[in-house]
C-alpha positions as a Python dict, from the first residue, in 0.01 Angstrom:
ca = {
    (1, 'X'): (0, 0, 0),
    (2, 'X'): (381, -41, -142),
    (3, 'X'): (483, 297, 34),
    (4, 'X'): (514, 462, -336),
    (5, 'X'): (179, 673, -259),
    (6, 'X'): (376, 834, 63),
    (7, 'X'): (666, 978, -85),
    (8, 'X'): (683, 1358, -178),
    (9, 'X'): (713, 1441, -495),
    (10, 'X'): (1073, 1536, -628),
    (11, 'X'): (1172, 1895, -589),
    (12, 'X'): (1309, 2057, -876),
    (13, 'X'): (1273, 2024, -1281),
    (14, 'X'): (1281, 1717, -1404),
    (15, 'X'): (1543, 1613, -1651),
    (16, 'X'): (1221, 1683, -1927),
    (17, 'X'): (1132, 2016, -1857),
    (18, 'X'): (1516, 2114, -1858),
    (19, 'X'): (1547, 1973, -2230),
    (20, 'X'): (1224, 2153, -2303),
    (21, 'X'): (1358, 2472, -2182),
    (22, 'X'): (1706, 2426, -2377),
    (23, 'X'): (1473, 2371, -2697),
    (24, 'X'): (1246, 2677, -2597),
    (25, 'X'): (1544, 2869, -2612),
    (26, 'X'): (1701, 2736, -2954),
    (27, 'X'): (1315, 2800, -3071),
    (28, 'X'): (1361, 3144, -2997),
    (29, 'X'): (1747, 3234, -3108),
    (30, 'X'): (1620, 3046, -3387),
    (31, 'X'): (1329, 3317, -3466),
    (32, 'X'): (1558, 3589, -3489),
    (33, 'X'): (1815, 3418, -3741),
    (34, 'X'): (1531, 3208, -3959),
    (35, 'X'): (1290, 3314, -4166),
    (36, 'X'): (919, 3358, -4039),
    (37, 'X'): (810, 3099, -4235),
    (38, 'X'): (1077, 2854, -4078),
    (39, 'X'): (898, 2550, -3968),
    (40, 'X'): (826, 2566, -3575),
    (41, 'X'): (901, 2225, -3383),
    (42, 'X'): (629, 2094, -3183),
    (43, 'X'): (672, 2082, -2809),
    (44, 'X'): (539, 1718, -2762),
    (45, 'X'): (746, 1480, -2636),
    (46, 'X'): (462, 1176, -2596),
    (47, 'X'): (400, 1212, -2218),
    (48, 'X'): (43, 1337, -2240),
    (49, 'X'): (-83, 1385, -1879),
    (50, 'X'): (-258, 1735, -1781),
    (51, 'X'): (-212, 1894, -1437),
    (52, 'X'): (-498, 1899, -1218),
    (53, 'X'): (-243, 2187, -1056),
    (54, 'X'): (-160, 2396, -1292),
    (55, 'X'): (-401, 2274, -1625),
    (56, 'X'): (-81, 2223, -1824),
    (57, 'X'): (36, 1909, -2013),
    (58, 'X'): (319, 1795, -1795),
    (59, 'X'): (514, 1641, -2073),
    (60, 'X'): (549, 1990, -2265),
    (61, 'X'): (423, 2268, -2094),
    (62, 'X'): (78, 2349, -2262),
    (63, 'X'): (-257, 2441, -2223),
    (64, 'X'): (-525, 2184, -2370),
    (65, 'X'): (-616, 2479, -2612),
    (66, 'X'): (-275, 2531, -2695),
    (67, 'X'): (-195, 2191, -2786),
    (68, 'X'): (-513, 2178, -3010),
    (69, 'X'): (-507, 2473, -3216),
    (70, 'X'): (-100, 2431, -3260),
    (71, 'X'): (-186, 2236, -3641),
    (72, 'X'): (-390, 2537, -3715),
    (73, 'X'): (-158, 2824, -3598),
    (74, 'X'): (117, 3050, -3733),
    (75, 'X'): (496, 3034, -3691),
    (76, 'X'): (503, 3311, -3497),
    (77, 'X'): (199, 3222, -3252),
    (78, 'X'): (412, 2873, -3232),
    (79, 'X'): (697, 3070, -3076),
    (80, 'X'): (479, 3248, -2870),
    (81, 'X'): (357, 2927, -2700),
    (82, 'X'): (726, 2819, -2745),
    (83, 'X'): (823, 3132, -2501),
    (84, 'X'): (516, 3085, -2254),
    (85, 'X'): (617, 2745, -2218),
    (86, 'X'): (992, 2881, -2120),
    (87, 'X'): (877, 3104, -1841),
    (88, 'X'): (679, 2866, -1714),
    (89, 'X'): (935, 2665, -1659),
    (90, 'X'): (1150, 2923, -1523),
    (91, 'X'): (842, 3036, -1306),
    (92, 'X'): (856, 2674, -1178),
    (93, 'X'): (1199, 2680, -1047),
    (94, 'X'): (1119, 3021, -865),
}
């Protein structure tokens, strides 16, 4: 053993879920000025690893459904995921 497996994890958001937030909330400004057919951004950001914790993807924030019905789903469910993702985040800084 290096040591690595004995340190606590860091306290605090990462510097990921803070840009993730900051998009969440363009996402939804953006949803009252755009049109509801406005194309929704995906949440991905390639770090694919679920929680054992919390059963969220810990690169963005979603639930393994969530991630695979997002092709599938409207605009407006996408924001809804969009703004679940936000409080999450904000219920992780709590």
């Amino acid at each position: 053993m290096c040591g690595s497996e004995l340190k606590p994890k860091p306290t605090g958001l990462s510097a990921s879920a803070l840009l993730l937030l900051k998009q969440a909330q363009r996402v939804a400004l953006g949803a009252q000025q755009a049109s509801p057919s406005a194309t929704v951004p995906s949440p991905c950001i390639s770090v694919c690893h679920m929680s054992t914790d919390t059963g969220w993807c810990e690169g963005c924030w979603r639930s393994l459904d969530e991630i695979g019905g997002w092709g599938q789903t409207s605009n407006e469910s996408k924001r809804l995921v969009w703004s679940r993702i936000a409080q999450r985040i904000t219920a992780h800084t709590s």
